[in-house]
C-alpha positions in Angstrom: 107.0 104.0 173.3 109.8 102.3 171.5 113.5 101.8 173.1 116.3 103.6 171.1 118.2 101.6 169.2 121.1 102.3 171.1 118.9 101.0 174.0 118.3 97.6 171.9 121.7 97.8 170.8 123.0 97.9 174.4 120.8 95.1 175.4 122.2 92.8 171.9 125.7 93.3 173.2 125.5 92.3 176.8 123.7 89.4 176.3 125.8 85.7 176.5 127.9 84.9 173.1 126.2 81.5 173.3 122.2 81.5 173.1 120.0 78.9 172.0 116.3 78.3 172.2 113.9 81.3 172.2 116.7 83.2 173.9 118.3 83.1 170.0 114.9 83.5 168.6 114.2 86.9 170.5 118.1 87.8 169.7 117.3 87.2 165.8 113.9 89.3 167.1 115.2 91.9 168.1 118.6 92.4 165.2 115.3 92.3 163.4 113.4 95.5 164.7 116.7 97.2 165.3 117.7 96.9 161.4 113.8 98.5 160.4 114.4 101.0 163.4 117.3 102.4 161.8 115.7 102.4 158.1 112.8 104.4 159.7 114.8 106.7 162.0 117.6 107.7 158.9 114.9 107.3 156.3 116.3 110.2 154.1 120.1 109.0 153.8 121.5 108.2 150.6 121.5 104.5 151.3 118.1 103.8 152.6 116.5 101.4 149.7 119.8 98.7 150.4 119.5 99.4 154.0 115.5 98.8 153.7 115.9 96.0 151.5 118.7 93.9 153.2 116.2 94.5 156.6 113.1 93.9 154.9 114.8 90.6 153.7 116.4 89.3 156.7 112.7 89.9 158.3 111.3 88.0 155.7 113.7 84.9 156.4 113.2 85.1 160.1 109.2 84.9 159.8 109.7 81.9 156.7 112.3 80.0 159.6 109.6 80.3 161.9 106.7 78.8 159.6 108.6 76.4 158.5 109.3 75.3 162.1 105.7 75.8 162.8 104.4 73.3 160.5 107.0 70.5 161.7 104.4 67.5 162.9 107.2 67.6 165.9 106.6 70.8 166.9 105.3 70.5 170.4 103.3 73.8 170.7 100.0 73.6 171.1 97.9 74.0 168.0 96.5 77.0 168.6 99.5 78.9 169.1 101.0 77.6 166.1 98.0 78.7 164.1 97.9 82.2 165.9 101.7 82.3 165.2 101.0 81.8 161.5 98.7 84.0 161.0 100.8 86.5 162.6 103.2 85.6 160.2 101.0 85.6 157.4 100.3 89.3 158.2 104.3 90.2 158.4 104.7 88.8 155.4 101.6 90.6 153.0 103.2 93.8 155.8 107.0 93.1 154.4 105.7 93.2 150.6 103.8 96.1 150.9 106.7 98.4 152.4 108.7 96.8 149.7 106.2 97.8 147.0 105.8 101.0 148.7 107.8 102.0 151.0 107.1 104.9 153.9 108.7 104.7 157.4 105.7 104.8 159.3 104.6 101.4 157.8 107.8 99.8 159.4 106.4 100.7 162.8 104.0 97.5 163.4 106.4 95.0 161.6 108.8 96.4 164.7 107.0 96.3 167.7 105.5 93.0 167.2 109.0 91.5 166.6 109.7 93.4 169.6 107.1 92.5 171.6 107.2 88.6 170.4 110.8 89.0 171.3 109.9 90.4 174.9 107.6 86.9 175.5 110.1 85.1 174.4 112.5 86.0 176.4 109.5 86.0 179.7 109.0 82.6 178.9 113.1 81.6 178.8 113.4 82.6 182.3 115.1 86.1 181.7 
């Protein structure tokens, strides 16, 4: 079941104007799955291969931040989950190219719920 993005929306503008840590990483998350959302939900409006592009892109830098963070030598997660988390990524990013190469709504759907759902743990393991 996936949250409306007025839902997600709601939840973006109550949270604190100041985040940092994986608190900002599940913010940047979940902008992330809200700007695909959208594309999917108003996929016949005039506008929808900017508005697909500009999302697909922002995804795109969010999962190259994160790999590039990943393959630090002083990143202090554990190995494993730095591998797992790059191969996730890995898999975004061959997902990313093929909606822009082809693009159909339905093939947004996984790139959303796992931002949503990395964005959930992240924000399980900040405390909130």
């Amino acid at each position: 079941m996936y949250a409306t993005a007025s839902q997600l929306e709601a939840y973006q503008t109550t949270q604190k104007t100041t985040l940092t840590g994986r608190d900002l990483e599940a913010s940047v998350l979940t902008k992330a799955a809200i700007m695909l959302k959208k594309c999917r939900d108003n996929w016949e409006v005039d506008d929808r291969a900017s508005s697909l592009e500009d999302a697909l892109k922002f995804n795109q830098r969010i999962w190259s931040i994160f790999q590039g963070e990943l393959i630090k030598e002083d990143n202090p997660l554990p190995r494993k989950i730095k591998e797992d988390i790059l191969s996730l990524s890995i898999f975004l990013d061959k997902k990313i190219l093929d909606v822009m190469a082809f693009p159909e709504p339905e093939k947004l759907d996984g790139i959303i719920n796992i931002n949503l759902n990395i964005a959930a743990g992240l924000r399980r393991n900040s405390g909130h």
